[in-house]
C-alpha positions as CSV (number, residue, x, y, z in Angstrom):
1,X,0.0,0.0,0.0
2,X,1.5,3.4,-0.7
3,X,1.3,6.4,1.4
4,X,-1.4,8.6,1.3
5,X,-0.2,12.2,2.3
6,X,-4.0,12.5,3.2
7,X,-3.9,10.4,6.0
8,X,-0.3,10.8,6.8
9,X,1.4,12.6,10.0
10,X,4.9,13.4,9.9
11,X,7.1,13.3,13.0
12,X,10.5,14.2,13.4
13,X,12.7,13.5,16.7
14,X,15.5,14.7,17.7
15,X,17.3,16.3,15.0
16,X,19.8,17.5,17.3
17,X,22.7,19.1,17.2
18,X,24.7,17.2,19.8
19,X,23.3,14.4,18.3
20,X,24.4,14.8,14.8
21,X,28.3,14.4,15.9
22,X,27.7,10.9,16.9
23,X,26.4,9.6,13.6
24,X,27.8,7.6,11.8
25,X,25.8,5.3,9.2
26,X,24.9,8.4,6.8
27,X,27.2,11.4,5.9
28,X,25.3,14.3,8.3
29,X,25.3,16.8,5.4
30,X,23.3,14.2,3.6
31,X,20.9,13.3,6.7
32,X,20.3,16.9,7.1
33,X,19.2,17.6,3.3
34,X,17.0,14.9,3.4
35,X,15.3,16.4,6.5
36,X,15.3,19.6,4.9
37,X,13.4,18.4,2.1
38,X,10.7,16.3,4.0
39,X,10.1,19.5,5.8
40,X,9.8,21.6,2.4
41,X,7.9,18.1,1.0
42,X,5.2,18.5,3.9
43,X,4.9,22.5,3.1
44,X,4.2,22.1,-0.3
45,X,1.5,19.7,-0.3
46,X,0.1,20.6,3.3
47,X,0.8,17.6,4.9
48,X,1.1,18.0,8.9
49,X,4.4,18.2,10.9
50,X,5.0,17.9,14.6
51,X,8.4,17.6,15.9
52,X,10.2,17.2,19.3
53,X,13.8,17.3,21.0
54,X,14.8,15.6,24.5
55,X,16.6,18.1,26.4
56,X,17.6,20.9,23.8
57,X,19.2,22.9,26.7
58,X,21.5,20.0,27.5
59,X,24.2,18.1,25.4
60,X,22.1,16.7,22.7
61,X,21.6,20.3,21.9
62,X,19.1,22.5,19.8
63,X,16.8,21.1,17.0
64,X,18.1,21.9,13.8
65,X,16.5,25.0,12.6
66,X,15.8,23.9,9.2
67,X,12.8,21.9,10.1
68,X,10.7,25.1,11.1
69,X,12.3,27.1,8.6
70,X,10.9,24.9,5.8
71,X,7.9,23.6,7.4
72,X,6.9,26.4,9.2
73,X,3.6,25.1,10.1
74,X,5.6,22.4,12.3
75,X,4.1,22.1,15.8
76,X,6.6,21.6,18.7
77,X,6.2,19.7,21.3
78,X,8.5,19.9,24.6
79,X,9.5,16.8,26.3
80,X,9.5,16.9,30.4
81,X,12.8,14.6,30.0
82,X,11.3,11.6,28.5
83,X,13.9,9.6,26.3
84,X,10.9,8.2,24.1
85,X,8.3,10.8,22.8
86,X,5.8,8.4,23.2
87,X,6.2,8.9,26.8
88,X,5.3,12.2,26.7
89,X,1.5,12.5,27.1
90,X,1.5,16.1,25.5
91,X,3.4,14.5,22.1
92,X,0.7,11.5,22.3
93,X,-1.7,14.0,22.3
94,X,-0.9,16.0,19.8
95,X,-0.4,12.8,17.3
96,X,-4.0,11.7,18.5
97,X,-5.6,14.9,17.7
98,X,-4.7,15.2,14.2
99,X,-7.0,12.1,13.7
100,X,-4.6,10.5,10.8
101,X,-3.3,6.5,11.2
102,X,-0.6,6.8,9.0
103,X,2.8,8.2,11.2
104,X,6.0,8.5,9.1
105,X,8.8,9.1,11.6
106,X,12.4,10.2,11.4
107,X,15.1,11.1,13.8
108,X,18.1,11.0,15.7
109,X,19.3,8.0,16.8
110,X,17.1,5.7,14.5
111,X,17.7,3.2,17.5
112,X,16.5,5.2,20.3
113,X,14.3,8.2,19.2
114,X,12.8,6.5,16.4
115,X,12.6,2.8,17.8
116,X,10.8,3.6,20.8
117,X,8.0,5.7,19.7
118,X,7.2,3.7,16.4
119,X,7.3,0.3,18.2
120,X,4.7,2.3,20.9
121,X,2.8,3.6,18.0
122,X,2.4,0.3,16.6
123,X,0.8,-1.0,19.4
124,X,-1.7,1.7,19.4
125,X,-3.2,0.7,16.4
126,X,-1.2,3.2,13.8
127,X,0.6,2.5,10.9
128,X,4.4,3.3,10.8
129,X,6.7,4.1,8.5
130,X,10.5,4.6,9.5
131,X,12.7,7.3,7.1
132,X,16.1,5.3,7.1
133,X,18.1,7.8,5.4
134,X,16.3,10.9,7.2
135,X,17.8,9.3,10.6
136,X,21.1,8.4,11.9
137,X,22.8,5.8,14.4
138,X,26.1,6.2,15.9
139,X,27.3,2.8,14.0
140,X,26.3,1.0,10.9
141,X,25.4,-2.4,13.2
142,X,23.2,-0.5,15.0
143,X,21.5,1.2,12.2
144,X,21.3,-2.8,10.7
145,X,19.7,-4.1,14.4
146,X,16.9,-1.0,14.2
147,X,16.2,-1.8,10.3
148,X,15.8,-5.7,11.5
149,X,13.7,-4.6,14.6
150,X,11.4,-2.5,12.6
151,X,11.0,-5.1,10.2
152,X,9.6,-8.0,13.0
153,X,7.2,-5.5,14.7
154,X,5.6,-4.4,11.5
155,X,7.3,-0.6,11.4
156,X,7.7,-0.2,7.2
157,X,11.0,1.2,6.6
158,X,11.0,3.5,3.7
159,X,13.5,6.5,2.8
160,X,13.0,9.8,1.2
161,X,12.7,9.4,-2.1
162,X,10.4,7.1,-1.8
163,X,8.2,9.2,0.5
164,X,8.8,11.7,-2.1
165,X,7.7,9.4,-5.0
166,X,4.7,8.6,-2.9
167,X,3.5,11.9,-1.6
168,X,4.1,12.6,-5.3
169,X,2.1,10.3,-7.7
170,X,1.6,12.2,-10.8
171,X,3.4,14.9,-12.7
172,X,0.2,16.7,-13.9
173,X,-0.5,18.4,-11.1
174,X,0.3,22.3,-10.3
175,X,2.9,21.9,-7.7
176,X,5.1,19.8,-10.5
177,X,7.8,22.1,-10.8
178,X,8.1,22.6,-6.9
179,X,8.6,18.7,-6.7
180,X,11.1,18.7,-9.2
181,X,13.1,20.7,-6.8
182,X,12.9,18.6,-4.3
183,X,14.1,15.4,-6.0
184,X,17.3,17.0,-6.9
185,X,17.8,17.6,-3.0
186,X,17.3,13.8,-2.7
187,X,19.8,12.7,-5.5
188,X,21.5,15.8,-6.6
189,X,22.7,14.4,-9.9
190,X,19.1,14.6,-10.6
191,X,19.2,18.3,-10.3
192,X,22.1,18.1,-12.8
193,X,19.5,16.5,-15.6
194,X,17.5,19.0,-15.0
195,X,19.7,21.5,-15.7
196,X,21.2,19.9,-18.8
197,X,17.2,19.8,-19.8
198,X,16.4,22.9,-19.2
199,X,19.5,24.2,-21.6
200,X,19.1,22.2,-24.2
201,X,15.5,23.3,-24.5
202,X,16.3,26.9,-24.5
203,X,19.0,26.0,-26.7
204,X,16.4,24.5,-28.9
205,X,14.2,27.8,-28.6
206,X,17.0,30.0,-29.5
207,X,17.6,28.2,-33.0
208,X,14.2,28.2,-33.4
């Protein structure tokens, strides 16, 4: 079944700063673009966003400001200390109240911030889907273990483009060009075909 960005709620966890100097299954600068374009994904097509940190004042350090740059309409929610945002009655309630079944979760460490809250969500009767390269581990085996894990409890594992692809489905449609954009975030020798596109067809025009 694909995703329906109807019925879909995006959380991200704990895209921290402290946090990003101890991964190390996916370059950081490539972690952070693809949050920055789920976040600029969810904008464009109005899908919603809530997002979440455990303890930004401490060594795990702020959220990274991209996510409410791009996604503006992101709610936050503070966490009283709680290592799993499920744990927090105030995040719960906030996921609740958007009355959508689908969650599609990313964040910082895939085994921790992710794990907990999608394996909790599960049980609660939601579907879950886990954004593998939008999250980071602090080694590849325990980016493997959480990919295996997620795979026995029924959490989907998926990655950006293919939430992109999904969220997408068809190129006649008015945002087109917007989502264009966004796939050359996600595999930036796409952006390069574009380009070359783009000039040949002027090139075309001006010998026309």
């Amino acid at each position: 079944m694909l995703l329906d960005p109807a019925d879909t709620l995006v959380l991200l966890l704990d895209h921290q700063s402290g946090l990003f100097q101890t991964v190390k299954d996916i370059p950081v600068a490539a972690l952070r673009r693809n949050v920055e374009m789920i976040a600029k994904l969810c904008t464009l097509l109005e899908v919603p966003v809530i997002t979440t940190a455990s303890e930004p004042a401490g060594t795990n350090g702020p959220l990274m400001p991209e996510i409410h740059q791009f996604a503006p309409h992101a709610i936050y929610v503070p966490r009283k200390g709680e290592v799993n945002a499920w744990d927090n009655d105030d995040f719960v309630a906030e996921v609740r109240s958007r009355g959508r079944k689908t969650l599609v979760m990313a964040g910082v460490w895939t085994s921790v911030c992710v794990m907990s809250p999608a394996l909790d969500a599960r049980e609660s009767g939601y579907e879950v889907y886990a954004v593998i390269d939008a999250s980071g581990d602090p080694s590849e085996m325990a980016s493997r273990v959480s990919l295996a894990r997620f795979v026995q409890s029924g959490v989907k594992p998926t990655t950006t483009n293919s939430l992109l692809s999904e969220f997408h489905r068809t190129w006649a449609r008015p945002e087109a060009a917007d989502l264009a954009q966004l796939y050359g975030l996600v595999a930036p020798n796409y952006a390069a075909v574009t380009e070359s596109y783009l000039r040949a067809q002027q090139a075309a025009r001006d010998a026309g």
